[in-house]
C-alpha positions as CSV (number, residue, x, y, z in Angstrom):
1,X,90.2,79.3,91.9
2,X,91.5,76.1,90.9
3,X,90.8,74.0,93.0
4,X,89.2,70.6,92.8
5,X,85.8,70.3,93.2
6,X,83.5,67.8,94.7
7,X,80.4,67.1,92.8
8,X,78.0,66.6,96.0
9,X,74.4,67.2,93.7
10,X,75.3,66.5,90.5
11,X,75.5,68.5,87.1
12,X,74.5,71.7,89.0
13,X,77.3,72.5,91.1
14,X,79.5,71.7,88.2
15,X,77.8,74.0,86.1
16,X,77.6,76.5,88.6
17,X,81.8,76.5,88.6
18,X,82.0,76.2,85.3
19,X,80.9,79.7,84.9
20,X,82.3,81.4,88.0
21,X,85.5,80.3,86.5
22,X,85.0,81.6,82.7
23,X,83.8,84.5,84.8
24,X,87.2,85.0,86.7
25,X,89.4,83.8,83.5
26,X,87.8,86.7,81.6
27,X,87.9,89.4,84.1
28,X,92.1,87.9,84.6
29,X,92.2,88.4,80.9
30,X,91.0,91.7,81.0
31,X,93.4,92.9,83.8
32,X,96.4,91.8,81.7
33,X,95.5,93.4,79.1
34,X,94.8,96.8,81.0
35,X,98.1,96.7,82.5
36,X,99.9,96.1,79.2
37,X,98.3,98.8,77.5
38,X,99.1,100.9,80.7
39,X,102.8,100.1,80.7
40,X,103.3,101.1,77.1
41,X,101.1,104.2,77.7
42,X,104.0,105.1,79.6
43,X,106.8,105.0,77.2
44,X,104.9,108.3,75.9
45,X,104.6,111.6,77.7
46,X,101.3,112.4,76.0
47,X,99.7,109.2,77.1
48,X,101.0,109.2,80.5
49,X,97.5,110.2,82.0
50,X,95.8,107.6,80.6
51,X,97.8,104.9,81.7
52,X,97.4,106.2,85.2
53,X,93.7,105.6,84.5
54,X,94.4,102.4,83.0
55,X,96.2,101.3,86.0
56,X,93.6,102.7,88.3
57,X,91.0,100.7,86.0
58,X,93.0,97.4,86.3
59,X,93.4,97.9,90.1
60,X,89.7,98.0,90.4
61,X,89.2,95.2,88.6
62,X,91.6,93.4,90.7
63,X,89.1,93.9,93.7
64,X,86.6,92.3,91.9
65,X,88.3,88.9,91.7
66,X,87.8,88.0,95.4
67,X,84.1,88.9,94.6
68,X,83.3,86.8,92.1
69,X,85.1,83.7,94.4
70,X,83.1,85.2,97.1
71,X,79.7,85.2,95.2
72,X,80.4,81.6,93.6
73,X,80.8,80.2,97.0
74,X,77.6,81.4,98.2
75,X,75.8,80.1,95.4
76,X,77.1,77.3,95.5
77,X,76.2,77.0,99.4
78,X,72.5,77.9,99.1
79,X,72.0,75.7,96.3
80,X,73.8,73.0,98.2
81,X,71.0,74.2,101.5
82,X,68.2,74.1,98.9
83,X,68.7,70.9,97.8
84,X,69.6,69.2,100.8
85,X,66.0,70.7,101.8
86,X,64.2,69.4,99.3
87,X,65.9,65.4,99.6
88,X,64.7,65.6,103.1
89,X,61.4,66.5,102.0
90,X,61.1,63.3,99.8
């Protein structure tokens, strides 16, 4: 993410990124905090198992990062199709 975008219809598509990227931000801010918790989870024999699942839990919310990019650029696309349908229409 962070890329510049190009506002080709308006408010929409910058609305649309707005919240696929408060969406990524949050699950980013969630990861870090996972693994942080992890690592010191393993500073104690006792709480060694769950950091393993901590780290397993951060690792799968690592996979959905390249989803949420994924499904932001498809919604962007169709609503991009949809209106380029409708202008056409007019």
């Amino acid at each position: 993410m962070g890329k510049n975008i190009d506002i080709i219809f308006g408010h929409y598509e910058l609305e649309i990124s707005r919240i696929y990227q408060m969406l990524y931000q949050i699950n980013d801010i969630i990861i870090g905090v996972i693994f942080l918790i992890g690592s010191f989870f393993f500073f104690s024999d006792t709480l060694t198992y769950y950091g393993t699942w901590l780290f397993v839990a951060g690792s799968l919310l690592m996979l959905v990062r390249p989803f949420i990019a994924l499904t932001h650029h498809i919604h962007v696309s169709r609503v991009y199709k949809q209106r380029g349908r409708h202008s056409q229409e007019k």
